[in-house]
KOLLUMBA-653172 format. One record per atom (N, C-alpha, C): x, y, z. Coordinates in steps of 0.2 Angstrom, whole numbers, plus 5000, padded with zeros to 4 digits. Layout:
BEGIN
X|Y|Z
...
This chain:
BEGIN
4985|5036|5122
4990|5034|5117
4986|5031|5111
4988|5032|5105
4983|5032|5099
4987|5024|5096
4984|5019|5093
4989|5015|5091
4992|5015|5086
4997|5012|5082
4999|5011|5074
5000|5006|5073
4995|5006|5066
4994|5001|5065
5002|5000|5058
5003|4995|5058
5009|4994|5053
5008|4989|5048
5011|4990|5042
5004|4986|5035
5014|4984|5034
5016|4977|5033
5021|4975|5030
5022|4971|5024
5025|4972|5018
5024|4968|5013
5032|4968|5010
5031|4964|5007
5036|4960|5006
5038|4965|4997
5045|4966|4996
5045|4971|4988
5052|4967|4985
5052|4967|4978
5058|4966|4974
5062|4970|4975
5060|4976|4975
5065|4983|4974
5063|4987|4980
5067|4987|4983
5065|4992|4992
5064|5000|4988
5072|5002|4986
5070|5007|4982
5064|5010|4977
5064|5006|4972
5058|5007|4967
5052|5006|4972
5050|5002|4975
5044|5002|4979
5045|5007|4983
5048|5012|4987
5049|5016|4991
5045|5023|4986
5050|5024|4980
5048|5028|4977
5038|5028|4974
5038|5025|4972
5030|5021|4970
5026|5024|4978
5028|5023|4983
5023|5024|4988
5024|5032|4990
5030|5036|4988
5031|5041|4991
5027|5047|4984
5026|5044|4978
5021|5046|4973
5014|5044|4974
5011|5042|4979
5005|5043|4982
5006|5047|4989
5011|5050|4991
5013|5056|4997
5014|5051|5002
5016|5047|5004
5018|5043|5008
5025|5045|5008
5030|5047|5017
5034|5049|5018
5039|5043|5020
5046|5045|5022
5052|5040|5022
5053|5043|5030
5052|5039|5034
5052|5041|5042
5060|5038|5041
5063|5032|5040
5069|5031|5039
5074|5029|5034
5077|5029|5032
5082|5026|5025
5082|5020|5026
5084|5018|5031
5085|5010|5031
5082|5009|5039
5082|5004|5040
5080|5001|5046
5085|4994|5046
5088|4993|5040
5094|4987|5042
5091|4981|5036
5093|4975|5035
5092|4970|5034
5086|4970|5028
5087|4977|5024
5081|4976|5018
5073|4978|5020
5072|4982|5027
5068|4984|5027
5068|4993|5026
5064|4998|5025
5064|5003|5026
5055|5003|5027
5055|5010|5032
5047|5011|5035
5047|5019|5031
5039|5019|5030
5036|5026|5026
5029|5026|5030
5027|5033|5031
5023|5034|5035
5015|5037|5029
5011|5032|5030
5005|5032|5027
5001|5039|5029
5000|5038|5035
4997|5044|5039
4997|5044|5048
4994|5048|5053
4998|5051|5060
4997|5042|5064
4991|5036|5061
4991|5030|5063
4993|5025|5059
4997|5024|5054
4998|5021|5051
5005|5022|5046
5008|5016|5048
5014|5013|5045
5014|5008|5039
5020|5012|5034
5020|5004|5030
5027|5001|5031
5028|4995|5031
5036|4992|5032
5037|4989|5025
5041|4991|5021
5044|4987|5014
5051|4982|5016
5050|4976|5013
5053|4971|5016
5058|4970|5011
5064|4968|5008
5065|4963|5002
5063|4957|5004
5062|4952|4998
5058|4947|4998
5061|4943|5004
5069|4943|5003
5071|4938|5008
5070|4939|5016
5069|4946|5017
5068|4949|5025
5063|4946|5026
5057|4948|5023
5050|4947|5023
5051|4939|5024
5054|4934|5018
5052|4927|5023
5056|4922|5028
5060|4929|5030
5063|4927|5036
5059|4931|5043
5057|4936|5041
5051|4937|5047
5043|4931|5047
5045|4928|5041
5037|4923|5040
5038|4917|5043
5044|4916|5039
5048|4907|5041
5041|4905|5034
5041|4907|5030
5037|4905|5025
5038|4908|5016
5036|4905|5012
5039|4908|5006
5032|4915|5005
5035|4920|5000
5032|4924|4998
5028|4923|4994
5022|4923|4994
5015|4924|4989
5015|4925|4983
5014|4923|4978
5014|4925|4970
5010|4926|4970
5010|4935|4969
5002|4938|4968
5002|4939|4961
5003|4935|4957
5002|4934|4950
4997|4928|4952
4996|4928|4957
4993|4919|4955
4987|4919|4961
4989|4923|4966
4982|4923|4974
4985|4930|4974
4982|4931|4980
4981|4938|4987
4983|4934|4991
4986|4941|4995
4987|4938|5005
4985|4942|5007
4983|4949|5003
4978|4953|5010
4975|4959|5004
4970|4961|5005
4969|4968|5002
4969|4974|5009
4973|4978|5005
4975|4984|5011
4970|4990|5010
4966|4992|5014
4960|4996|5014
4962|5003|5017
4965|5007|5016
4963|5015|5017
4958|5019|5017
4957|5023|5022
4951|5026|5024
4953|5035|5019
4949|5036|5015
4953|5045|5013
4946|5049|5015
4949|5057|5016
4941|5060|5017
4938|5063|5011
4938|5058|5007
4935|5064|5000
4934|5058|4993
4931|5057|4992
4928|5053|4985
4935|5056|4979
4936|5064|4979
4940|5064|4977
4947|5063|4977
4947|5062|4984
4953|5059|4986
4956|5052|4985
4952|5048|4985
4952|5042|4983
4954|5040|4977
4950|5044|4974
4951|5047|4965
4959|5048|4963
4960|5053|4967
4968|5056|4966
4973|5049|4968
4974|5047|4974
4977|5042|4977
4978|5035|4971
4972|5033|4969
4972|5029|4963
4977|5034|4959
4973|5037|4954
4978|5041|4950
4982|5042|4950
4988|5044|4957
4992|5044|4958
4996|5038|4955
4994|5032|4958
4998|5025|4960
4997|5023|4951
4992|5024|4949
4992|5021|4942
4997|5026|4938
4998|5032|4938
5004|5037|4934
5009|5033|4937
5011|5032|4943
5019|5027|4946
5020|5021|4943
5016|5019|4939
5015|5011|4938
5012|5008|4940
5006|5008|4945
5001|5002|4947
4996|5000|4941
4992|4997|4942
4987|4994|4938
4980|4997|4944
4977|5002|4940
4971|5001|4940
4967|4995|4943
4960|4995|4947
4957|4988|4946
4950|4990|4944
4948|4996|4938
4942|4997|4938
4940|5004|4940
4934|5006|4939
4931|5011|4941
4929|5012|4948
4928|5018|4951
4926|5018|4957
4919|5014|4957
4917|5012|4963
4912|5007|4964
4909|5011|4972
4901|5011|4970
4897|5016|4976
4895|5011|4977
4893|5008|4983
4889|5007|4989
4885|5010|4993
4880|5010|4995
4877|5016|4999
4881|5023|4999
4883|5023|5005
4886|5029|5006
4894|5027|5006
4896|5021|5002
4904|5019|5003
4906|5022|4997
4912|5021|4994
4915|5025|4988
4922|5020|4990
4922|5017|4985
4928|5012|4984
4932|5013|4978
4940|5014|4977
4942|5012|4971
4950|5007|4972
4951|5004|4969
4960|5001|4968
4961|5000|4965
4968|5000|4967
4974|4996|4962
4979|4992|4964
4984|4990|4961
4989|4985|4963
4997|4989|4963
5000|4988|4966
5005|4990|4967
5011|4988|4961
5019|4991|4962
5022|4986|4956
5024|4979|4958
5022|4978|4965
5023|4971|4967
5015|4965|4966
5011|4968|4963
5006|4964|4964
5001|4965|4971
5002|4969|4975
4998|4971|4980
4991|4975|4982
4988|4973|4981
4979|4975|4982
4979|4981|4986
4976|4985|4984
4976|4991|4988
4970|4994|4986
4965|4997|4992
4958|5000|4989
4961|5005|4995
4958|5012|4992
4955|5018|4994
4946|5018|4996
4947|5021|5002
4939|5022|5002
4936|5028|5006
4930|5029|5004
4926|5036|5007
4921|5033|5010
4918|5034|5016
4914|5032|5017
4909|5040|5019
4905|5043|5015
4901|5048|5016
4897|5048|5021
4894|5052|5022
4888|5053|5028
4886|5060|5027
């Protein structure tokens, strides 16, 4: 059994954030899930759960982060291709995210990101060989 892993974040607009992730090819495994979430499938191990705000901080029992002001996490994707990575940003920047920069080489790493329409940190990467 392969695990999955699930990235959940908290969204103003379920819809609008739905849409914005499904412009990076990300899929709607279900419409609703009930109570302000909906799930979209990243890839074969990997889940994203879209919360509205209130869901999310009743699953925290904590308030939600103003990512105008910190981070709660940068979410790191693995792509096969430099120019994938490329395209994925590009993508998300054309739906509305904010760029964070140019790609950035590390040995054989190949990083790029941007931030979602909610403020959420998201980097692509390739790791070559």
């Amino acid at each position: 059994m392969n695990p999955t892993t699930f990235i959940n974040l908290p969204v103003r607009d379920l819809l609008t954030a739905a849409e914005f992730y499904r412009a990076l090819g990300f899929t709607t495994d279900q419409q609703d899930l009930g109570a302000g979430t909906l799930l979209l499938t990243v890839n074969d191990s990997t889940r994203l759960m879209l919360h509205v705000r209130s869901a999310f901080e009743a699953y925290t029992g904590v308030a939600v982060t103003d990512t105008a002001t910190s981070r709660e996490v940068i979410v790191g994707l693995a792509a096969d291709t430099r120019e994938r990575v490329d395209d994925l940003v590009d993508r998300a920047v054309v739906a509305g995210g904010e760029a964070l920069g140019p790609g950035m080489e590390t040995g054989p790493l190949y990083m790029r990101g941007f931030r979602d329409l909610d403020g959420h940190q998201w980097s692509f990467l390739h790791l070559g060989g």
